[in-house]
C-alpha positions, 0 to 999 in steps of 0.5 A: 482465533484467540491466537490469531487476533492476539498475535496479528494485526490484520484479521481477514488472513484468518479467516479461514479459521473462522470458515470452521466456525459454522460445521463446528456450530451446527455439529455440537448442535446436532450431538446436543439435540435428539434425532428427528427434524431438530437437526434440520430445523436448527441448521435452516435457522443457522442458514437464515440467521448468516443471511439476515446477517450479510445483508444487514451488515454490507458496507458496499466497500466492494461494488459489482460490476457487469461481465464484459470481454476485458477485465480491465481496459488499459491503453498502453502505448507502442514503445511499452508493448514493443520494448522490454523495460524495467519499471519501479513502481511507487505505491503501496500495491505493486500494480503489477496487473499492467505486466499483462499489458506491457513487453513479456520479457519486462520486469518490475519491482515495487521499491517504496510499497508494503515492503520497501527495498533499501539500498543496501539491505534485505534484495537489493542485490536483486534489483541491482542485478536487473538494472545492470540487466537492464541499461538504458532501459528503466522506467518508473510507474505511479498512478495519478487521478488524471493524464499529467499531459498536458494538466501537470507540471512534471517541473514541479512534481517530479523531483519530489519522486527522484527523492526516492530514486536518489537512493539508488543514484537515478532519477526521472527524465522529464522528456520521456514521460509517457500516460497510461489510461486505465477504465473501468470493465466496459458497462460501467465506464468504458472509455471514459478512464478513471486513473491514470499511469504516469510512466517516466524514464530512469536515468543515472543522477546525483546519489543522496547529499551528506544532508540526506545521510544526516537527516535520515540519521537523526529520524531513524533515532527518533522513529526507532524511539516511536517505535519501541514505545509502541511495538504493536502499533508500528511493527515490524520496526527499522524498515527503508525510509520513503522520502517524498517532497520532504516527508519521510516515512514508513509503513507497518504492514503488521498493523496497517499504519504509516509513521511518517515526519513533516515540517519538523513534526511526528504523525501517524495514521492509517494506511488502508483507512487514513488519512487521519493524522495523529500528531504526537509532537516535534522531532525535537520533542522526541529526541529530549525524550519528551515525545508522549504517544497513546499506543492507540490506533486512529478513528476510522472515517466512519468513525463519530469520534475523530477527535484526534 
């Protein structure tokens, strides 16, 4: 368990080391006890002791919900059930559930999520490969809190996605967007949708500006200095940039943290937890080697000490 924690920043994959605790406990005390009825009393106290404990410490971080005949309602449209495409989905999850939904012989890849795909790195032969599979048939796929129909202006929110798309020399038709609504299992919500599936078409576009090319050089200088000076708080390090609406950022799934750059300034915070934003200062700051970092992570939301 020292091991694990001292070379991992995400506890919960080991816990399986920590399920051995409970025999390893009751076995030494079974050899340390004589015989007779101690073995069985102490093991009844162990058994008491982790249900006082599950019960007192239940955060409600994860709700119980009803049996029902679906697991999941979701209403995808005709053209994605009859017509196979490949989508690119942009979150942090793959959301790759709605596979079970959509035409079988569709594919999809998470471009901007845990492990972001650059252009000309680690996969993107693979994902050239389906979009040559593939022509004319591309298609991207965010989650949204509400139907764009007919509530958002996709003038004015698309072009901060084909941001991203323009790394691979796509971007979104705004004629071709289609909602996907996704309910709760029926009990709780159902028929009442409580997110949403925006899903555009991919077509070809305008490839990344020379401004592009020089900014992303100047922030991987910076990012890689952040990242050097903080090796435990943002690894693994160098990973692709996600470019939305201005922010450029990364993602560190050893540590659950996200570095990103706004409006001439460096934060970082949370992923899972977030978003607390850490300010530590301009790019400019960074990159006279004035940037001063506290290789500390953020308060938690339940946390009384939100200073930061």
């Amino acid at each position: 368990t020292v091991l694990w924690l001292a070379t991992s920043g995400n506890g919960r994959y080991g816990l399986p080391i920590l399920l051995l605790a409970g025999p390893v406990l009751y076995w030494t005390i079974l050899r340390s006890m004589p015989g007779g009825r101690w073995p069985l009393l102490t093991a009844a106290a162990i058994l008491l002791a982790q249900n006082a404990h599950a019960w007192n410490t239940w955060n409600g971080a994860w709700e119980t919900l009803p049996w029902s005949e679906k697991w999941v309602e979701i209403s995808v449209p005709r053209q994605l059930r009859e017509q196979p495409y490949l989508y690119f989905t942009t979150e942090l999850q793959t959301d790759s559930f709605v596979a079970a939904f959509v035409h079988p012989k569709s594919a999809f890849v998470n471009l901007f999520g845990q492990y972001p795909i650059p252009p000309a790195g680690p996969g993107s032969d693979r994902v050239r490969r389906l979009i040559a599979q593939h022509t004319g048939r591309l298609r991207m796929m965010v989650r949204l809190t509400r139907p764009a129909s007919g509530q958002m202006d996709l003038k004015k929110y698309l072009p901060g996605l084909d941001e991203s798309f323009s790394s691979w020399g796509l971007r979104t038709d705004e004629s071709d967007c289609i909602d996907i609504p996704v309910s709760l299992p029926s009990g709780m919500q159902a028929g009442n949708p409580d997110h949403f599936f925006l899903s555009c078409a991919l077509v070809p576009g305008t490839r990344v500006s020379d401004a592009y090319v020089r900014t992303e050089r100047r922030l991987a200088a910076v990012f890689g200095r952040i990242e050097n000076a903080c090796p435990l708080l943002f690894s693994p390090p160098g990973w692709h940039f996600d470019r939305k609406g201005g922010m450029w950022s990364r993602k560190y799934m050893n540590s659950d943290m996200m570095l990103y750059s706004a409006k001439g300034r460096m934060f970082y915070s949370q992923i899972e937890y977030g978003l607390h934003d850490v300010n530590i200062g301009s790019v400019e700051d960074w990159e006279a080697g004035r940037g001063n970092l506290r290789c500390e992570r953020p308060p938690a939301p339940w946390s009384a000490n939100t200073d930061s």
